[in-house]
N, C-alpha and C positions, 0 to 999 in steps of 0.2 A: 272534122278533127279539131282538137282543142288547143291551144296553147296555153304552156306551163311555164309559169313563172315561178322560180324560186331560187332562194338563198343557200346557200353550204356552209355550215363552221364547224368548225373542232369545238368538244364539249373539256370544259375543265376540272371537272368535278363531276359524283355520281347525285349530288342533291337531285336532280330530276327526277328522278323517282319518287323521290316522296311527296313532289310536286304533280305527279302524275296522275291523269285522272281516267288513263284507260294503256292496257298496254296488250301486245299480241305478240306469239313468236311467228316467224316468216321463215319460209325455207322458199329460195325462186332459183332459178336456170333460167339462162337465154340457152335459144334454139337458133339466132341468128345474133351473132356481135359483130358488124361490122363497121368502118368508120362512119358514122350519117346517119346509120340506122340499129335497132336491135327489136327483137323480139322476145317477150321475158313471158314466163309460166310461174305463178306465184301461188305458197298457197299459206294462206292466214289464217291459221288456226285451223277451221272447217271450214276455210273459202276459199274455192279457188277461181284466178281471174289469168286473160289473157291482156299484154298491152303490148303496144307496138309503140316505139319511139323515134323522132325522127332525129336529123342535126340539132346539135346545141347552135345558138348564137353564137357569135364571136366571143362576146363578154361570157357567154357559160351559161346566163341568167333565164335562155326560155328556149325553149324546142316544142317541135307537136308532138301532142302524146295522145294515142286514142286507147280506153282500156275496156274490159268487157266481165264479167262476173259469166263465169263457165262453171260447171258441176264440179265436185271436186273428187271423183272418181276421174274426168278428165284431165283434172290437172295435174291428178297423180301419174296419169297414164305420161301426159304429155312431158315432164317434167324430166322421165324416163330418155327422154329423146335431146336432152341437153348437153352436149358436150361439156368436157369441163369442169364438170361437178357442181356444188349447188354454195349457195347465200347462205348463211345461217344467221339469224339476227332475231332480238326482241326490239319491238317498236314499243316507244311510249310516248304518247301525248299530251303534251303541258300545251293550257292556255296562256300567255301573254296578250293582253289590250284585245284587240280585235283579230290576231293572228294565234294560228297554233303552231305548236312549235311540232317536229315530229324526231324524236330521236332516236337511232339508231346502235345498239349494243353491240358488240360483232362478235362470233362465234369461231372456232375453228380454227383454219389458217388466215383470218383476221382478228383473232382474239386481241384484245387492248384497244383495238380502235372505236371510238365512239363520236358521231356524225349526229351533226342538227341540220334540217330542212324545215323553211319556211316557205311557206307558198301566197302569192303576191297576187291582188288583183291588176296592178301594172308595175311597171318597173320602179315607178315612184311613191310608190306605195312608202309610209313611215312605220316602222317597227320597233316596238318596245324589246329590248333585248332583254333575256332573263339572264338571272346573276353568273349563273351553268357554262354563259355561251363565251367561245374565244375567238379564235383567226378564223377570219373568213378566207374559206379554200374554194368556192360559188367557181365555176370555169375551169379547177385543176382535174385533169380527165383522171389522176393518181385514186382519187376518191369516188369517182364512178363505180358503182356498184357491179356492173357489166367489166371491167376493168379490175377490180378487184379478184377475180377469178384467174386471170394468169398473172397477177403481180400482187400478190395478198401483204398484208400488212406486216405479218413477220419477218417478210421475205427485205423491208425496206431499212437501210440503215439508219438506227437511231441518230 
């Protein structure tokens, strides 16, 4: 199992896109949301993967995550099996330095929110921030993706 490192911020602007240099729509469901753990069914365009996540850290910054690339007949099947309802998101990818950025568009009953992830070889890792990026939220469970399905963004008082 691997350990994942990364960062969370609020994006302040849409310039990312035009900075972007690849982007995909997502639709995933968890099959398992529990506190420590989840299980998610993702499907990327024509990919679908399975991952399993474990506890976050204290600080937010790294939990294990093992993920796996399944057919995506399966993943439509399994996907069917999510309580809850589903993600809805475009991903777009900006390079900054030697990290990418991965931003998150939200759809649905998260429409307006839009999330940056960075993903760290350690925790000390230094990061060139792009102009886009604002408060870092890295550790608030409000923006967990898994979490966003019973407390979606609209639902949250400005």
């Amino acid at each position: 199992m691997a350990l994942e490192i990364e960062r969370k911020f609020l994006v302040v602007d849409d310039s990312f896109k035009i900075e972007s240099y690849e982007s995909a729509h997502i639709v995933q469901g968890y099959i398992c949301r529990e506190p420590g753990k989840s299980v998610r069914i993702r499907i990327s365009d024509n990919r679908g993967y399975i991952t399993i996540k474990g506890k976050s850290s204290d600080n937010g910054l790294s939990r294990f995550e093992w993920e796996k690339e399944i057919s995506l007949n399966d993943a439509n099947e399994l996907i069917k099996l999510c309580p809850g309802g589903v993600i809805d998101k475009i991903r777009y990818k900006v390079k900054s330095g030697d990290h990418i950025f991965e931003i998150d568009e939200f759809f649905g009953d998260n429409i307006g929110l839009v999330v940056a992830e960075v993903e760290l070889r350690s925790i000390s890792d230094v990061v060139i921030m792009p102009h886009f990026i604002g408060k870092e939220v890295t550790g608030d469970i409000r923006y967990y993706n898994s979490n966003l399905l019973n407390n979606p963004y609209i639902s949250w008082s400005k």
